[in-house]
C-alpha positions in Angstrom: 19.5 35.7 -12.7 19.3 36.5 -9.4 15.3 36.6 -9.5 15.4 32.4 -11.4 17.3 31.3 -8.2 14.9 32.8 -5.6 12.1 31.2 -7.6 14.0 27.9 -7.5 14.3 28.3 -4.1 11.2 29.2 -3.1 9.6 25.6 -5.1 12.0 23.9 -3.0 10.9 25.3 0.5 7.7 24.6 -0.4 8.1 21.3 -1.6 10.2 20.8 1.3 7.4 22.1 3.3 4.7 19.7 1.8 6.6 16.7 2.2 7.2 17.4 5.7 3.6 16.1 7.2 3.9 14.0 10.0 1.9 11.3 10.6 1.2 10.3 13.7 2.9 7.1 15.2 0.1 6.8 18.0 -3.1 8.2 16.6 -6.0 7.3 18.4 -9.3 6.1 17.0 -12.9 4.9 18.3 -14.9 3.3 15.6 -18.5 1.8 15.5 -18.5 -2.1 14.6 -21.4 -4.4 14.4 -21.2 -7.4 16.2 -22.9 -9.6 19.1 -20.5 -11.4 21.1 -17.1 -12.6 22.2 -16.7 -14.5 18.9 -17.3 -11.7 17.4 -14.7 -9.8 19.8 -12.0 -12.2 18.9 -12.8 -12.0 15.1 -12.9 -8.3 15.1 -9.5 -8.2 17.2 -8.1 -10.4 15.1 -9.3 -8.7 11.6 -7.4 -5.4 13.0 -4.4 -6.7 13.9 -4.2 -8.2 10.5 -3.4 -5.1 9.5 0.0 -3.7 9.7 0.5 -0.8 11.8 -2.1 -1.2 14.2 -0.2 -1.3 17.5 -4.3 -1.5 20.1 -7.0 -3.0 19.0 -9.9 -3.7 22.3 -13.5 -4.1 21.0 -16.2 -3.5 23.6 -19.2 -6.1 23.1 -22.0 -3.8 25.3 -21.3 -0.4 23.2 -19.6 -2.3 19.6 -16.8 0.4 19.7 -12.8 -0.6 18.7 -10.4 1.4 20.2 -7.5 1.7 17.9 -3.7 2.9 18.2 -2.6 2.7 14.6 0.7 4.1 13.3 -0.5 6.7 10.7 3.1 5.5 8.7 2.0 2.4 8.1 -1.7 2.1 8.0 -4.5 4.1 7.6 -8.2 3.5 9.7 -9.7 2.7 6.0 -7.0 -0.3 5.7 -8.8 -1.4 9.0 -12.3 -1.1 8.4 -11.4 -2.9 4.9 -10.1 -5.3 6.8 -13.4 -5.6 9.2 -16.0 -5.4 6.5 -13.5 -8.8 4.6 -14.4 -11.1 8.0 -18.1 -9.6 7.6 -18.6 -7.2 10.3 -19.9 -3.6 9.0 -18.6 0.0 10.3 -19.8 2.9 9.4 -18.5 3.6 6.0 -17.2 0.6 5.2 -19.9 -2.6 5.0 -19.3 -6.2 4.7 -20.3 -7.8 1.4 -23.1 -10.4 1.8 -20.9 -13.2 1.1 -18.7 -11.9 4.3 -21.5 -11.4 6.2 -23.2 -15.1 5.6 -20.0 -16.8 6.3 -20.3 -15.7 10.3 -21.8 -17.9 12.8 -25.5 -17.9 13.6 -25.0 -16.3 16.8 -22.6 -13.4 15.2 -25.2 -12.3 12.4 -26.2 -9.0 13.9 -28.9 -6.6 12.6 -27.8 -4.8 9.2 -28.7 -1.5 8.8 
C-alpha cells in the first residue's frame, strides 16, 4: 500500500513538474523579412501587431530585420511569421503564397529567393 501511494505521488510531482514551464512574457526575437520600403515597414508593423501577444514590433528597412517582444503566453513567433507571409512578405521559414505576394505594390515586390 504504502509503495501504490509513493508511485501516485511521484506521477503527480512530475506532472506537476511538466506543467510548470514558463513561458516567457518578454521574449525577444530578431527575424529576417523581405521587403523594400517604408510601405513595406508599415505593412510588416502592422501584420505583427495583428497578432495577439506581440507587445514590439520595429522593422528596419536597410538590414529587413523585425525586432519582436512577444509574450510567449499568448503567441508564438510562428503565429507571426504566419501572419507576415498572409500580407505577402516572406521570412525564413515561413513564405508568402503567390497570391499574397502579387497583391503588394510595385514598389514592395522584392526579390524572392
Amino acid at each position: 500500500m504504502k509503495n501504490i501511494f509513493l508511485g501516485i505521488m511521484m506521477l503527480f510531482v512530475a506532472f506537476s513538474a511538466h506543467s510548470q514551464e514558463k513561458k516567457n512574457k518578454n521574449a525577444q526575437y530578431d527575424i529576417e523579412v523581405n521587403g523594400n520600403c517604408e510601405q513595406c515597414k508599415k505593412r510588416i508593423e502592422k501584420a505583427a501587431f495583428s497578432v495577439a501577444g506581440v507587445k514590439s514590433a520595429e522593422w528596419q528597412i536597410d538590414s529587413h530585420i523585425l525586432h519582436l517582444i512577444i509574450n510567449e503566453e499568448k503567441c508564438s513567433l510562428a503565429d507571426v511569421k504566419k501572419a507576415l507571409a498572409k500580407v505577402g512578405h516572406d521570412t525564413e521559414d515561413v513564405k508568402a503564397s503567390d497570391e499574397d505576394y502579387q497583391k503588394l505594390h510595385t514598389c514592395c515586390k522584392y526579390e524572392r529567393k
